[in-house]
C-alpha positions in Angstrom: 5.3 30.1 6.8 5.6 33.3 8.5 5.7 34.8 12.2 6.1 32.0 14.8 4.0 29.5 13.2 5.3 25.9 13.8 6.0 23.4 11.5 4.2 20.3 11.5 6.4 17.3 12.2 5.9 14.5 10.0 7.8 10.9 10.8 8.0 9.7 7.3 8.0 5.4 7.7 10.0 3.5 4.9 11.9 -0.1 3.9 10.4 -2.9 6.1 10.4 -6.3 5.6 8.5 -7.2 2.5 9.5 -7.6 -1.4 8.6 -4.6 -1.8 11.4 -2.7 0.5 13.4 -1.6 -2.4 10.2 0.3 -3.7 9.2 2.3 -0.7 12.2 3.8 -0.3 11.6 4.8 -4.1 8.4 6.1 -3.2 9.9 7.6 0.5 12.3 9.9 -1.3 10.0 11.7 -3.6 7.8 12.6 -0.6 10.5 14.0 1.3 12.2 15.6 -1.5 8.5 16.9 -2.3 6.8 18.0 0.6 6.7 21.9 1.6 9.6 22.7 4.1 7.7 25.6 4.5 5.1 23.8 6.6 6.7 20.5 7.5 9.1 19.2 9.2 10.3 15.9 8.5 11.4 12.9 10.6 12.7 9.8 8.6 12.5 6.7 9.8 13.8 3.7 8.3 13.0 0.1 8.8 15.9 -2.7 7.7 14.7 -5.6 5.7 15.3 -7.6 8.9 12.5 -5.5 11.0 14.8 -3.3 12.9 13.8 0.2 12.9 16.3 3.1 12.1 16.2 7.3 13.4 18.5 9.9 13.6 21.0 11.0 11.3 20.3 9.8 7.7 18.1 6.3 8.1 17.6 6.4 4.1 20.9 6.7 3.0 22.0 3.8 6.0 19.2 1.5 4.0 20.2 2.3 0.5 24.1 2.2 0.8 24.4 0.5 4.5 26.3 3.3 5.5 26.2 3.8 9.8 25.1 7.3 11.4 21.5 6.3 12.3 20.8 5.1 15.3 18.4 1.8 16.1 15.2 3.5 17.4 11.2 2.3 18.4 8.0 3.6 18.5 6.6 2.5 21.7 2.6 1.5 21.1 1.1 3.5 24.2 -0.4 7.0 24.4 1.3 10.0 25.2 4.4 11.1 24.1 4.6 10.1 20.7 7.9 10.5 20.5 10.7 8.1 18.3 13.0 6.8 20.9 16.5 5.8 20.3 17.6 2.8 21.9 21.1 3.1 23.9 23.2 0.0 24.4 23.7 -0.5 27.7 26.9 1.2 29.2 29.5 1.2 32.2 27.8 -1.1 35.0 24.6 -1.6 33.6 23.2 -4.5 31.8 19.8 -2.8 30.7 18.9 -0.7 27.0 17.5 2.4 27.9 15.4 4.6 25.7 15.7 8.7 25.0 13.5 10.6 22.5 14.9 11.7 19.3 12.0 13.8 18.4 8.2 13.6 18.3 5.9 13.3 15.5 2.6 15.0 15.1 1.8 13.0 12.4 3.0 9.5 10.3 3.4 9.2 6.5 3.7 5.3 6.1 5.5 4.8 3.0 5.5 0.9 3.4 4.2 -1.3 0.4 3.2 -4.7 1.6 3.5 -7.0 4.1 4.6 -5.3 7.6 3.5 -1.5 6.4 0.1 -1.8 4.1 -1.7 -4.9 5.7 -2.6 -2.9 9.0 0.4 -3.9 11.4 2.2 -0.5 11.4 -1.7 1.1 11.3 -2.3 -1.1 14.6 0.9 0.0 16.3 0.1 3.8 15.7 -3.5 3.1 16.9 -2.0 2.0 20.0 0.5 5.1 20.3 -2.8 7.3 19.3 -0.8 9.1 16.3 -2.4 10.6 13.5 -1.2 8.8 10.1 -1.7 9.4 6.7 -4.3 6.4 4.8 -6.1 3.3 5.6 -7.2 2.0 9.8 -6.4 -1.6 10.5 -9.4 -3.0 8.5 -9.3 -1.1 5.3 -5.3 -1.8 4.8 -5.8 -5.3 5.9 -8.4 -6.3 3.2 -7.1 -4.3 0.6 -4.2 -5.8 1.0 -5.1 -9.4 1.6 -6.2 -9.9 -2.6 -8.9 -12.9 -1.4 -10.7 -11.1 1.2 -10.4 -8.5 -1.3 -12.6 -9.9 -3.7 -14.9 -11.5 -1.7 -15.8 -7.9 0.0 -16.3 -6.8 -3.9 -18.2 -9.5 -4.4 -20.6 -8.8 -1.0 -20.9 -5.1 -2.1 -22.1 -6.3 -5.8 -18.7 -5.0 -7.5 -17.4 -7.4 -10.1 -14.6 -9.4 -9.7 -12.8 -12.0 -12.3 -13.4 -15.7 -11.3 -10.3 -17.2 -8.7 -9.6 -19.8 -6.3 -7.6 -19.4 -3.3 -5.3 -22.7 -2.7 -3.2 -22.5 0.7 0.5 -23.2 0.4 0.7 -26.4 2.4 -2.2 -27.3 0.4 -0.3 -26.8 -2.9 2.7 -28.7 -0.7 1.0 -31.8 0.3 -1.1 -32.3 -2.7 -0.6 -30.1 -6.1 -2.1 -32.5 -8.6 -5.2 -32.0 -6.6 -4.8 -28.2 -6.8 -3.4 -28.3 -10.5 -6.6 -30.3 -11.2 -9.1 -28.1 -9.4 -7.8 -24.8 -11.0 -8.1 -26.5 -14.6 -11.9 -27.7 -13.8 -13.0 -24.2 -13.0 -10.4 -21.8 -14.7 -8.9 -22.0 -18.2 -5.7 -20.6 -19.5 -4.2 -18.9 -19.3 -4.4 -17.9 -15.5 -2.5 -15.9 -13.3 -1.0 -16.4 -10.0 -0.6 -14.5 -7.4 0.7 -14.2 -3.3 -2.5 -13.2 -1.7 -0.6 -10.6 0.3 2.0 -8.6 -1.9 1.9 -5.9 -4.7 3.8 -4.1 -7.0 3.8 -7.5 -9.3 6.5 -9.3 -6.9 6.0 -12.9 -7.0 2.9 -12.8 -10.2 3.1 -14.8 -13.4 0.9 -16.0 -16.2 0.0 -19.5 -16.7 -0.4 -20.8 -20.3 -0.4 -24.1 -19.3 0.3 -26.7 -16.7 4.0 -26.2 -16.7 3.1 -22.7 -15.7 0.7 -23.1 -13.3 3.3 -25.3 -11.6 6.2 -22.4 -12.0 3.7 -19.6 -11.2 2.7 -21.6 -7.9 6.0 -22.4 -6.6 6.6 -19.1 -7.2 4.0 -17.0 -5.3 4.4 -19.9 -2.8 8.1 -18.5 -1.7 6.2 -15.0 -0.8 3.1 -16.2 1.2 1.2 -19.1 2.6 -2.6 -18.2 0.9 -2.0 -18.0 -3.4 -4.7 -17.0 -5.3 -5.5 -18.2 -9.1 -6.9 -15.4 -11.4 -8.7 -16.2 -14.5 -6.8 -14.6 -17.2 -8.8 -12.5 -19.8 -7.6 -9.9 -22.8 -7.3 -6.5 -20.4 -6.9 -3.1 -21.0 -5.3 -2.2 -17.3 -6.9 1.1 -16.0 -6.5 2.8 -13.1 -7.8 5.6 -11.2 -6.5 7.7 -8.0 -8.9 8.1 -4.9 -8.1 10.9 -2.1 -10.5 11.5 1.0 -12.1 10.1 3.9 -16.3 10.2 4.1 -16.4 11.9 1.5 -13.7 10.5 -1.6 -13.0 11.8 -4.9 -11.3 9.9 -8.0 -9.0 11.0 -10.7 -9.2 11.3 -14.2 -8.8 7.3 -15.0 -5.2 6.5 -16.2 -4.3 3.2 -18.5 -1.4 1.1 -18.3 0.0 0.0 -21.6 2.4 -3.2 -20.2 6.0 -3.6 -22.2 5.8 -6.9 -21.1 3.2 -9.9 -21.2 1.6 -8.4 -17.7 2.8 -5.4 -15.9 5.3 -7.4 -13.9 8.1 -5.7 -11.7 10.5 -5.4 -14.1 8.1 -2.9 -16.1 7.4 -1.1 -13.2 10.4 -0.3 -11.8 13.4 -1.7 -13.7 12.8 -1.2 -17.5 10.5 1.7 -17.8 9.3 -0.3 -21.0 5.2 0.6 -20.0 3.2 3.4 -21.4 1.1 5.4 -18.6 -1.6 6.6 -21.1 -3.3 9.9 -19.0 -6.1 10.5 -19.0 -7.2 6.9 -20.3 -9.3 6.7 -24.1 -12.3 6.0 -22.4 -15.9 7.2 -23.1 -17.6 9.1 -20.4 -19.8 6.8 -19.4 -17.0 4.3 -19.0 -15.2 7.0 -17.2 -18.0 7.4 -14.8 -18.2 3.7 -14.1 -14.2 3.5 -13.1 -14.8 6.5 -10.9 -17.9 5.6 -9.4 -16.7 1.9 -8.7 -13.7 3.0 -7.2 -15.2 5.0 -4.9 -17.5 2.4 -4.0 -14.8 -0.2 -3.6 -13.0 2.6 -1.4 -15.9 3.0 0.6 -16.8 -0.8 1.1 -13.8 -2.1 3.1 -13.7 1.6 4.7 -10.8 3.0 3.7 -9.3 6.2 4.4 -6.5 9.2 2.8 -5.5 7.3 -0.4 -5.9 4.5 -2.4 -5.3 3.4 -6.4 -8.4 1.6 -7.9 -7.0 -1.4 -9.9 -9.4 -2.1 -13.2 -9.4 -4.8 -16.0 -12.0 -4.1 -18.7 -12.1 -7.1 -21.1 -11.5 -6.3 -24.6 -13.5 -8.2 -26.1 -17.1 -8.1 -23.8 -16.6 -4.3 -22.7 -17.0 -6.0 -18.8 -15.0 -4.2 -16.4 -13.6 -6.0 -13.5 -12.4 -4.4 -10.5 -8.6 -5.6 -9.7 -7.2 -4.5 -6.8 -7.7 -1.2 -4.4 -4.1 -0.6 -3.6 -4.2 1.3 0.1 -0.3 2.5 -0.2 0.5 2.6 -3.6 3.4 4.0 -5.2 4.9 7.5 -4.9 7.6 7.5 -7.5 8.0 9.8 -9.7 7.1 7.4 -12.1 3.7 6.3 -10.2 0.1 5.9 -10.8 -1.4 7.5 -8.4 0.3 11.3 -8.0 0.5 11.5 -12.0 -3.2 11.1 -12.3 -4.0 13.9 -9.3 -1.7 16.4 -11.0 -3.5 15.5 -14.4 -6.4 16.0 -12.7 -5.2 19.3 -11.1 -3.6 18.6 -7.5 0.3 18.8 -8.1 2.5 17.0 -5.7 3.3 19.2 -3.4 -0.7 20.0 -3.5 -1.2 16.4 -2.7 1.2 15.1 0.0 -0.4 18.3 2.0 -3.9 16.9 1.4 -2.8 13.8 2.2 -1.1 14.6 6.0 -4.8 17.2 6.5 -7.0 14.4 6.2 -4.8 12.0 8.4 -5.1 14.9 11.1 -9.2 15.5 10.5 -9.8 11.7 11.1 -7.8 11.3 13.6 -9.8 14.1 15.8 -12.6 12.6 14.5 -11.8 9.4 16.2 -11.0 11.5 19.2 -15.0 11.6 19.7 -15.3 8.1 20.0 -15.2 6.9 24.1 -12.9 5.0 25.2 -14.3 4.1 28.7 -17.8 3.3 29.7 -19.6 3.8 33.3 -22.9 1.8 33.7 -25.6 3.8 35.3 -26.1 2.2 38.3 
């Protein structure tokens, strides 16, 4: 940047309280290391795994190592300032917290995967505060997120989705030879299981049989109340990167080659065992359907910024299922989603910019809408 030209400050939200805390912060420190200095400024904000929310000082290093120096801080969910406010402890005579701004942010990267960050909670609060933020409204994260209400909005829009059954977890609690029984009648094995309202493969597992079933649904139980059980078919997992708001593009489609039965956690993040095959051995036509589905999946629950298009295409029938439309997904530097913009030709750097742009233009667009409304008399 040159002259007097301000930076943009960008409050860049990580952690939270979800299974997938450990990930975001993956995902948290490639943006920051990334994103032009030039032209940003950044803010971190960190969120503890118990919901407090951390500013000031280093809040990524006080989440990964536990080590003091940030301060606890809040964003409060009205108009006007939009500043992060650190809260003081009360001192001398007075009994009271008090409040005084550590900065303000022109814009918010949330960097939260899961529950608390991607199902439209932290997107409500910034609504409220009337801060620009990078991805998904309310609606969009909320049914992307929620794997069920998912499906049926695929379903509604004509988009193909494996066959499933949600069971509820007091449900499964008060009666699971009923559940066990109904999955069986409609699903065969093996199936998979899965929290309705988590990703990056924390609390999933096959079922080859009734054993499993039972393990995989205690299992996804200890994450959420609503489990959801997924016909099981032999997959080829693609996936495919979409960036934009009206008017979204897609990636080159990636595939995922799993080290391990699925691609579970461990492959993801711990192991490294998976092969990210870019750009995916695809024909064009079946390149065209990924891209065009994805789009049209984006589009459907009216999503916004970013989101990874999940696919399944059978290998036997040649059917392709859509998955999952993932509205935060990962930023690692071993992720889906950036590695298949910069095969595609927008490099990180390229991308995180794009990304905090459209957050700005649909934020001003929603600053058409009116917000009061005076009856002609």
């Amino acid at each position: 940047m040159t002259g007097n030209t301000k930076r943009i400050r960008v409050g860049i939200i990580f952690g939270g309280r979800s299974g997938e805390h450990e990930v975001s912060l993956r995902s948290a420190r490639s943006i920051m290391d990334a994103i032009d200095k030039d032209k940003y400024e950044v803010l971190p904000i960190g969120i503890t795994k118990e919901g407090r929310w951390l500013a000031g000082g280093d809040p990524w290093k006080a989440l990964v190592s536990g080590e003091a120096g940030s301060r606890p801080a809040a964003l409060l969910g009205e108009p006007g300032s939009r500043a992060v406010k650190a809260i003081e402890a009360p001192s001398g005579e007075s009994s009271a917290m008090s409040l005084h701004d550590i900065a303000t942010v022109d814009v918010i990267f949330p960097v939260m995967h899961g529950p608390y960050g991607e199902d439209g909670t932290i997107q409500g609060l910034l609504e409220l505060a009337d801060i620009p933020y990078v991805g998904a409204g309310v609606v969009g994260s909320a049914v992307g997120m929620d794997k069920a209400i998912f499906k049926a909005v695929m379903t509604a829009h004509g988009i193909p989705v494996l066959p499933h059954q949600l069971v509820l977890r007091s449900e499964w609690e008060a009666d699971r030879e009923s559940v066990i029984a109904r999955a069986e009648s409609s699903l065969s094995y093996p199936m998979f299981v899965k929290p309705a309202n988590l990703g990056s493969s924390v609390g999933i597992s096959r079922a080859a049989d009734r054993a499993g079933l039972t393990a995989a649904l205690d299992e996804a139980a200890r994450y959420d109340r609503r489990l959801l059980i997924e016909q099981g078919i032999p997959a080829r997992e693609i996936e495919v990167s979409v960036l934009g708001n009206e008017n979204p593009i897609a990636s080159i489609p990636g595939e995922v080659i799993p080290g391990d039965v699925f691609y579970s956690y461990a492959d993801k993040y711990l192991r490294n065992d998976a092969q990210l095959v870019i750009p995916a051995p695809l024909d064009e036509n079946m390149v065209r359907q990924v891209q065009q589905t994805a789009i049209r999946a984006f589009k459907a629950i009216d999503c916004a910024g970013l989101a990874r298009a999940d696919f399944l295409l059978d290998k036997q029938t040649g059917q392709l299922w859509m998955n999952e439309l993932n509205t935060i997904p990962g930023f690692t530097s071993i992720s889906m989603y950036p590695k298949l913009w910069e095969a595609s030709g927008i490099p990180y750097p390229e991308l995180i910019d794009r990304l905090i742009q459209l957050a700005l233009e649909r934020h001003a667009d929603r600053q058409r809408n009116k917000t009061t409304y005076e009856p002609e008399a």
